[in-house]
C-alpha positions in Angstrom: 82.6 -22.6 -54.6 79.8 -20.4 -53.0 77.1 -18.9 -54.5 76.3 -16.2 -55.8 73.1 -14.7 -54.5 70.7 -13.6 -57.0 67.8 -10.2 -55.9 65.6 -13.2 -55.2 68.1 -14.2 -52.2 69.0 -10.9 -51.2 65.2 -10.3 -50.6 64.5 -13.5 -48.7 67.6 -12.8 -46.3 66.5 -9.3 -45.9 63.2 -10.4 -45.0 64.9 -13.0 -42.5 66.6 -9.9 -40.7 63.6 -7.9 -40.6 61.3 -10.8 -38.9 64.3 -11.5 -35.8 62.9 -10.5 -32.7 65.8 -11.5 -30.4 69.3 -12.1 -31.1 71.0 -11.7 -34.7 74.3 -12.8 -35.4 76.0 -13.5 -38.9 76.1 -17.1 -38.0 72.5 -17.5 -36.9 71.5 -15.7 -40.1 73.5 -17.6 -42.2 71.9 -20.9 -40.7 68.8 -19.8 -40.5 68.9 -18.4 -44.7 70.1 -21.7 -45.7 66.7 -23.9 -46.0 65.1 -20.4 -47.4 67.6 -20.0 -50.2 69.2 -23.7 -50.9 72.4 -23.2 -49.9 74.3 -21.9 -46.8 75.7 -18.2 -47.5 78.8 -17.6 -45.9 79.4 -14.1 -43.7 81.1 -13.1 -46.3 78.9 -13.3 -48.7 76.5 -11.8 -47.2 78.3 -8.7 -45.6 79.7 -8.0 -49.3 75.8 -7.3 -49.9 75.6 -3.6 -49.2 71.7 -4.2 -48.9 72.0 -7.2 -46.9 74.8 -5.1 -44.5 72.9 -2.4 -44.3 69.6 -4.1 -43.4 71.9 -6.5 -40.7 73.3 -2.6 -39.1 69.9 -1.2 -39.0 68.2 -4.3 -37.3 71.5 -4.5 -34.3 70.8 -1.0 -34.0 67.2 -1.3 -33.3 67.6 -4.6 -31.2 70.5 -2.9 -29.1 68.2 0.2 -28.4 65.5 -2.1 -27.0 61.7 -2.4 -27.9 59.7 0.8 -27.7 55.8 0.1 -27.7 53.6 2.6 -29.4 50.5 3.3 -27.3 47.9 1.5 -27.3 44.9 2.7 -29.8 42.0 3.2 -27.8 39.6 1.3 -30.7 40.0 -1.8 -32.9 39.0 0.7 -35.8 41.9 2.9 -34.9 44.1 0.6 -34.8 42.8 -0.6 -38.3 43.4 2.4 -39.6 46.9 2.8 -38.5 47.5 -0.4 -39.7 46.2 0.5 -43.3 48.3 3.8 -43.0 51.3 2.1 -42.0 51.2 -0.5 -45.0 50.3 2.1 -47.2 53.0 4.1 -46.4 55.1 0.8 -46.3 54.3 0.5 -49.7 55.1 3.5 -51.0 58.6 3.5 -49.4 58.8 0.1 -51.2 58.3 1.9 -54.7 60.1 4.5 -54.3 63.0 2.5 -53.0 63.1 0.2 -56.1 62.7 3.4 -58.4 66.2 4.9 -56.4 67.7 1.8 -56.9 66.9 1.8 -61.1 68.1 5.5 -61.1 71.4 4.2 -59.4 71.9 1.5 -61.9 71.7 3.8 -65.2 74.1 6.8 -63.1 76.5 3.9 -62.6 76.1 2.4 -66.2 76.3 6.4 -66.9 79.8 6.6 -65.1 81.5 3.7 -65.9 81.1 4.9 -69.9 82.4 7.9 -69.5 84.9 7.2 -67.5 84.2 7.7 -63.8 86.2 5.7 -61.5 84.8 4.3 -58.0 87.3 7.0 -56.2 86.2 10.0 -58.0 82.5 8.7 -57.3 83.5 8.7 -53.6 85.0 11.2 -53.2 83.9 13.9 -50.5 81.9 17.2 -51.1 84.1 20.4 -51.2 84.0 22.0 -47.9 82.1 25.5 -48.1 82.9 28.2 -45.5 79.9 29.7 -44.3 81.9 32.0 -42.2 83.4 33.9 -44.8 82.1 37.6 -46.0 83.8 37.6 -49.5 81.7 37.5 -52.3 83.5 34.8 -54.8 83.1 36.3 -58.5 
């Protein structure tokens, strides 16, 4: 029986995505995860991850589009700088990621009490015609 991947996990294989420079396929991620997490993950397993899919989209995407160097800073102080701006702002995406991701677990706790299915949580916005001159009382 597989298993089941605990945040732990799903952190190390997100890191694992983030740090490929070349090529990423499931199977070379599932390989490459196993002697990080002690076991080896199926495809599967991880695509039903939606952090892990998400993270896997995101990197193809980047990878396909090709690498884009920044300019070159014109100082090693500059480029310190950046660098401390950049993992500051790193950071701070970090936090505020994790504090989205506790407000998403009390609104689903939230709905499943009172009642909310998965379908009525998905379900689209009402269209809104912007074209239209009526005033709706």
């Amino acid at each position: 029986m597989a298993k089941h991947l605990t945040d732990r996990d799903i952190g190390i294989i997100i890191n694992q995505i983030d740090s490929v420079r070349d090529k990423l396929t499931w199977n070379g991620l599932c390989d490459a995860v196993e002697p990080l997490i002690g076991t080896r993950p199926t495809r599967q397993t991880l695509n039903a991850h939606e952090r892990i899919k998400t993270a896997f989209a995101l990197k193809k995407d980047l990878l396909r589009d090709g690498f884009h160097p920044s300019k070159r800073p014109a100082s090693l102080a500059i480029a310190e700088q950046r660098i401390r701006r950049l993992e500051s702002e790193n950071e701070r995406l970090r936090r505020e990621n994790e504090l989205l991701l506790q407000r998403f677990v009390v609104w689903q706790y939230n709905a499943y009490k009172n009642g909310m299915t998965p379908a009525k949580l998905d379900a689209p916005l009402p269209v809104i015609d912007r074209d239209s001159s009526e005033q709706k009382g």
